[in-house]
N, CA and C atoms as a LAMMPS dump frame, in Angstrom:
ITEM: TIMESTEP
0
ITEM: NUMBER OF ATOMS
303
ITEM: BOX BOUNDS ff ff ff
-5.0000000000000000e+02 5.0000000000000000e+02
-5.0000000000000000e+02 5.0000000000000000e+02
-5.0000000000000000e+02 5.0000000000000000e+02
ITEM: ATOMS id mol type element x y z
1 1 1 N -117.925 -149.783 111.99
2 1 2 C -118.796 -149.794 113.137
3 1 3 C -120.225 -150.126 112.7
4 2 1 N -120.789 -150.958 113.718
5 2 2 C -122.752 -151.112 113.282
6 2 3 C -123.134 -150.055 114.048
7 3 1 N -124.468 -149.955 113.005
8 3 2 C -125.462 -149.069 112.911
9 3 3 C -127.048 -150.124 113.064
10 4 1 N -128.067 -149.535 113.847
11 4 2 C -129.363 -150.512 113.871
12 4 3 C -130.02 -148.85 113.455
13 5 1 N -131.621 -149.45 113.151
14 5 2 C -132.588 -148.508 113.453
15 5 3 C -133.51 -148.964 113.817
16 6 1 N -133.581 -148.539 115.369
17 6 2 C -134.89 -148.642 116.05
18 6 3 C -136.36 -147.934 115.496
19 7 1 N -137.186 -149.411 115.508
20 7 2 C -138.32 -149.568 115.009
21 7 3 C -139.289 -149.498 115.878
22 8 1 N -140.576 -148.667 115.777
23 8 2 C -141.58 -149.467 116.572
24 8 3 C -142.601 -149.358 115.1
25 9 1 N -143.379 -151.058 114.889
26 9 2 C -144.034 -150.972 113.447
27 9 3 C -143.152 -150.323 112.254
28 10 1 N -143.773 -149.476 111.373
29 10 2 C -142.992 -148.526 111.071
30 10 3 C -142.776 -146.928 110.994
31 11 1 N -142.368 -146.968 111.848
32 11 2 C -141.857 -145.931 112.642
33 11 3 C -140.886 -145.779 112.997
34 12 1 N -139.907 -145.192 112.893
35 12 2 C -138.265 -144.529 112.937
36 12 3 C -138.158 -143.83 114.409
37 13 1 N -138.192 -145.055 115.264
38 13 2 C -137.932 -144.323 116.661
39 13 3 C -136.765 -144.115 117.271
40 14 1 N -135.485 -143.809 116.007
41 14 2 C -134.356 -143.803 116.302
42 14 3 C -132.979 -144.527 115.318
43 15 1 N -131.804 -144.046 115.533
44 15 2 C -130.627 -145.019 115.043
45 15 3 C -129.603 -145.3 116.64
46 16 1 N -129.1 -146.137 116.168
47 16 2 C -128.154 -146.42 117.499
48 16 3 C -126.505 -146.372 116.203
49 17 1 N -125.528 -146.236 116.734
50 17 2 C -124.188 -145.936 116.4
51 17 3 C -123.083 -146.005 116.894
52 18 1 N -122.82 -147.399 116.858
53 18 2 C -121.813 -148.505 117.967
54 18 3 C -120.343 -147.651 117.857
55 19 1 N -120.259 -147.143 118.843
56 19 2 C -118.047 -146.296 119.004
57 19 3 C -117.765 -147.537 119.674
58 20 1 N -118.006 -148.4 120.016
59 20 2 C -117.156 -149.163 121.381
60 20 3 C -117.996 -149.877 121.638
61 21 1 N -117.452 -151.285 121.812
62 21 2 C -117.614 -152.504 122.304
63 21 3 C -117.159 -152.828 123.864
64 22 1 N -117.429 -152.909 124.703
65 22 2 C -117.611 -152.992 126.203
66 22 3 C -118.264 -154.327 126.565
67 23 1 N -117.677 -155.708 126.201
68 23 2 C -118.127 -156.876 126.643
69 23 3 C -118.788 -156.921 127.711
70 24 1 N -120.269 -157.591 127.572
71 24 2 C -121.2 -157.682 126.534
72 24 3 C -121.733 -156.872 125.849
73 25 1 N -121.557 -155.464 125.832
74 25 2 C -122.664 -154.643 125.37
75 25 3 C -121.981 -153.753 124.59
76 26 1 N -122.747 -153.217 123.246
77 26 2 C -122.437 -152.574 122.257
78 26 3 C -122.804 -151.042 122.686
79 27 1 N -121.743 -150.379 122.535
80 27 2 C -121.973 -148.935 123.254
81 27 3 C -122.243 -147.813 122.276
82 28 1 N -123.292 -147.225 121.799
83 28 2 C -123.382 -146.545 120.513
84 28 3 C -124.345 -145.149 121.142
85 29 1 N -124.264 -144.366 119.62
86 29 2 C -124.47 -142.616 119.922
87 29 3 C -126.078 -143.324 120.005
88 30 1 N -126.764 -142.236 120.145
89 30 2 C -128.264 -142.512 120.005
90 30 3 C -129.002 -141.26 119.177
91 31 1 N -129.537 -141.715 118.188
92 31 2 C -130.077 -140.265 117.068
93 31 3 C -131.499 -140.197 117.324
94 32 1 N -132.136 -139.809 117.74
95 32 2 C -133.544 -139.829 118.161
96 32 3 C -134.523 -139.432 116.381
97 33 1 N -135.518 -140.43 116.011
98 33 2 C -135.947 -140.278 114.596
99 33 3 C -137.635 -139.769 115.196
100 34 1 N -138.341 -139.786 114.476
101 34 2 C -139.703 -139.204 114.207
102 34 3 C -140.778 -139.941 115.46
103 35 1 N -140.651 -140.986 115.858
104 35 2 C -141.339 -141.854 117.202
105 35 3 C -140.485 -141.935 118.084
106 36 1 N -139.195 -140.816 118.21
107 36 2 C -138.67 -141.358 119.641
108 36 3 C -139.624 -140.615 120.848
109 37 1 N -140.16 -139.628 120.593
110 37 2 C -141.207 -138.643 121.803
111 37 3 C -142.57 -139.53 122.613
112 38 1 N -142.603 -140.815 121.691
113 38 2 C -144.022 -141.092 121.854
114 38 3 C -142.989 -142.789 122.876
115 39 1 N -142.056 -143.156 122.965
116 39 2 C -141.349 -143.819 123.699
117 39 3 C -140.382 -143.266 124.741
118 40 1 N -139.82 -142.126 124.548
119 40 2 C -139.169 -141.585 125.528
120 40 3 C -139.236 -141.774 126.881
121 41 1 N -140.647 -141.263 127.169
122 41 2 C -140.778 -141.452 128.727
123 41 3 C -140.697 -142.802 129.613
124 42 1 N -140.872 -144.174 129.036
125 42 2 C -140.402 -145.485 129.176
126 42 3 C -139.337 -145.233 129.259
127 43 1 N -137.906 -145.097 128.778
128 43 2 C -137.027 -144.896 128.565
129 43 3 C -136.31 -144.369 129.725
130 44 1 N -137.189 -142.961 129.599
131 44 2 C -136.536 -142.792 131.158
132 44 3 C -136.796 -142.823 132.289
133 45 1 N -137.901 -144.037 132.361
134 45 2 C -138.406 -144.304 133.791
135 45 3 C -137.9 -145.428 133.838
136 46 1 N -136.997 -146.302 133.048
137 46 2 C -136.242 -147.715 133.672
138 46 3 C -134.673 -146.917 133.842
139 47 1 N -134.065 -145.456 132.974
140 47 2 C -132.919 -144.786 133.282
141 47 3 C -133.302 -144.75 134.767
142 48 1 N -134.533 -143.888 135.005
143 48 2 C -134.513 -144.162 136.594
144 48 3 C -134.403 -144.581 137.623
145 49 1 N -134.666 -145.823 137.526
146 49 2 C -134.488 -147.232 138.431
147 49 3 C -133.021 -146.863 139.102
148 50 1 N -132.932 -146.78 139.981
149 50 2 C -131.653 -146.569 140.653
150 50 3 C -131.405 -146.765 141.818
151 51 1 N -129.766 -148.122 142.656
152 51 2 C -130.341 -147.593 143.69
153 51 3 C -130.996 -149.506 143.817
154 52 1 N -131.138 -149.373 145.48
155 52 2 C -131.37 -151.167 145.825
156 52 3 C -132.731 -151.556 144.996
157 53 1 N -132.853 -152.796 143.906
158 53 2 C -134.211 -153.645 143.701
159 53 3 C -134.187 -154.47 143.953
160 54 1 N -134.284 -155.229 145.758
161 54 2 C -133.749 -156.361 145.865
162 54 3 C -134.94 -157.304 145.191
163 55 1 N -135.786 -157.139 144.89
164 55 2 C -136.814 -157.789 144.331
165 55 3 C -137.102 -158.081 142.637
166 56 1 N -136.74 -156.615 142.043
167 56 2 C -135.778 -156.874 140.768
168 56 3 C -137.587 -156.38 140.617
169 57 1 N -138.484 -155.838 141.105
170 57 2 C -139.732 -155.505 140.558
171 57 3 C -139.745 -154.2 139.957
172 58 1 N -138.855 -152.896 140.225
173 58 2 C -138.745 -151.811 139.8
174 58 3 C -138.263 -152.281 138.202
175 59 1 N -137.311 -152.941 138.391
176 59 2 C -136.729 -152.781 137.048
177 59 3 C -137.644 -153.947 135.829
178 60 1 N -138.465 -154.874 136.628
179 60 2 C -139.526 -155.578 135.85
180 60 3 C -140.672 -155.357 135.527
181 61 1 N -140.98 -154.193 135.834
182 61 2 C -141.993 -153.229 135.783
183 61 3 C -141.374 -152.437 134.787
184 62 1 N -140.403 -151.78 134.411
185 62 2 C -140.101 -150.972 133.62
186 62 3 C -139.772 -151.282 132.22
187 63 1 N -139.503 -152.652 132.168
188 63 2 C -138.728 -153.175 131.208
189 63 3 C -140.023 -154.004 130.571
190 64 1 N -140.771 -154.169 131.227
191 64 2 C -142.976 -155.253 131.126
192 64 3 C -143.244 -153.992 130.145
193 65 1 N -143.205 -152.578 130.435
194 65 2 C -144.089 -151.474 129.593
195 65 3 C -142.748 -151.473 128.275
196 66 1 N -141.91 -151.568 128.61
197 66 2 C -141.345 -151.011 127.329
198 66 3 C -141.399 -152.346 125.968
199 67 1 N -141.756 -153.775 126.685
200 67 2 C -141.187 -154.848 125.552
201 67 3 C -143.119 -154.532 124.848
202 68 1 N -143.985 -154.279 125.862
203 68 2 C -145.571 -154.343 125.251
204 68 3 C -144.958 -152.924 123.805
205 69 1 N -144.31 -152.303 123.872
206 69 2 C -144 -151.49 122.451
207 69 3 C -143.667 -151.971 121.463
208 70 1 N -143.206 -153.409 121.092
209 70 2 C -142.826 -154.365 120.104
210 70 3 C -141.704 -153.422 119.933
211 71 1 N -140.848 -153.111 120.045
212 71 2 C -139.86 -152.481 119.588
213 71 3 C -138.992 -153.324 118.395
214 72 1 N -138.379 -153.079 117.776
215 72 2 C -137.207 -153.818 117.195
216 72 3 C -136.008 -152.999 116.413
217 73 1 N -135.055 -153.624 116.122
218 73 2 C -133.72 -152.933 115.797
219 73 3 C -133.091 -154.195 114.398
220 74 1 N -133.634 -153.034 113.686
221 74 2 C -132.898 -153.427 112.064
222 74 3 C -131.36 -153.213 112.119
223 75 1 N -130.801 -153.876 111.762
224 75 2 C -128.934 -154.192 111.404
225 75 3 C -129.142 -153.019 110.033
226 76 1 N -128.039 -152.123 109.823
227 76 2 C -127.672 -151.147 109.058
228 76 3 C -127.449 -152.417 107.887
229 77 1 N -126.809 -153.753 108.059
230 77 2 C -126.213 -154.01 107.649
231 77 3 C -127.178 -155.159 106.429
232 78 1 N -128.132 -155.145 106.829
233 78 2 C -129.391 -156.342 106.15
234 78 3 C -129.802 -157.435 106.95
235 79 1 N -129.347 -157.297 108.121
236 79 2 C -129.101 -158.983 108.736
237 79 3 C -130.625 -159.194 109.128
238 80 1 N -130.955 -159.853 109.538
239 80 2 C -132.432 -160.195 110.353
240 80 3 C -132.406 -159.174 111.782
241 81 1 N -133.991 -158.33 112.274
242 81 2 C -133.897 -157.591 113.064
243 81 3 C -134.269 -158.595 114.094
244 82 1 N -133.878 -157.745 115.064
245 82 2 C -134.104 -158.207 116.495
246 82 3 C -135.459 -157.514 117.086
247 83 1 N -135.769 -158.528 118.019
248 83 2 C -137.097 -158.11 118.748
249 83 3 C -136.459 -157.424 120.382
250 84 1 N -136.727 -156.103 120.544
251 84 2 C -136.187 -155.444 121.67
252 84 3 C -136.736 -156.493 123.539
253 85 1 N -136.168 -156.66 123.748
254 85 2 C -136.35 -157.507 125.473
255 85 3 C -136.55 -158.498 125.247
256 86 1 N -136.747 -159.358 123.759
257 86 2 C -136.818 -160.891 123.713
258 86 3 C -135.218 -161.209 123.387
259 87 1 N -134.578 -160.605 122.186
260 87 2 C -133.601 -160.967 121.377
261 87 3 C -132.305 -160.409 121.828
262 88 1 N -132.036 -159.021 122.44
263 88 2 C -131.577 -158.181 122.96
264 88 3 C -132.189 -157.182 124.16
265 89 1 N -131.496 -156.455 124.719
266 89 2 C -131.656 -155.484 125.474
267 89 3 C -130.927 -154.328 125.618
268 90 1 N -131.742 -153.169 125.354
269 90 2 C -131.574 -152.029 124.856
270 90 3 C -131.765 -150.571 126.393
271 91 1 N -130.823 -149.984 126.48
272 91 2 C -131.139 -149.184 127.516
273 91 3 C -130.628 -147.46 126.34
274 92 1 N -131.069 -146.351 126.658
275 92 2 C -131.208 -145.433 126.326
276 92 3 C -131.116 -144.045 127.214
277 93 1 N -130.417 -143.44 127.086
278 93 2 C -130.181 -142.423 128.153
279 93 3 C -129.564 -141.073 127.439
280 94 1 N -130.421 -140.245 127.096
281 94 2 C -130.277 -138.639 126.717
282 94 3 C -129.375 -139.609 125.007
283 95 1 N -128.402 -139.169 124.747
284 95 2 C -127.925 -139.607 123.435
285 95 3 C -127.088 -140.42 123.399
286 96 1 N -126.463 -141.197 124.572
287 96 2 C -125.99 -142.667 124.834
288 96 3 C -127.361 -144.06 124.822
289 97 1 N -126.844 -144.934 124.399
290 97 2 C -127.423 -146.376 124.358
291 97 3 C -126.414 -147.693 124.439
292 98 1 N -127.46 -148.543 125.198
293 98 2 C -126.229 -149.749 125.707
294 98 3 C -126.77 -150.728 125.193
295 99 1 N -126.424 -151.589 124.449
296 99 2 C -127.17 -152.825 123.451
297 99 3 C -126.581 -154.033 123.367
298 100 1 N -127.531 -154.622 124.189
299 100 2 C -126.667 -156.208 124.621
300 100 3 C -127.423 -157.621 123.776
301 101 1 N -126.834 -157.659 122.736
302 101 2 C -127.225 -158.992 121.598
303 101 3 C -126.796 -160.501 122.299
């Protein structure tokens, strides 16, 4: 199974820990590291979004604050990291995460 670790700079804002593959999206545990507190609340204000956006502005609003975090997600494995909302998309919810490469 892959393993990433979410980055912001350097800063350990987490590991992700793929059980299951769910075409498209990689379904993994979520380990919260030393900067997940200072991102959290992003996190769970796009979990929030719920519910009609026929305009798609709730959820572009939520997803605008979280990519300004440069986030990124190192491969356990060495590969080249990804840039979070350019390269992939990453959703996060209590100790589930959904990660679509």
């Amino acid at each position: 199974m892959r393993a990433w670790w979410l980055m912001r700079g350097d800063v350990r804002v987490g590991e992700l820990r793929e059980y299951e593959v769910d075409q498209p999206m990689f379904l993994c545990h979520f380990v919260p590291g030393p900067g997940w507190e200072t991102v959290r609340p992003l996190f769970e204000a796009w979990a929030a979004v719920q519910g009609p956006d026929p305009d798609g502005r709730l959820n572009a609003e939520a997803i605008r604050l979280l990519m300004a975090l440069g986030l990124t997600l190192h491969p356990s494995d060495g590969d080249a990291p990804l840039t979070c909302f350019r390269g992939c998309i990453l959703r996060i919810h209590g100790d589930r995460a959904r990660l679509r490469c």
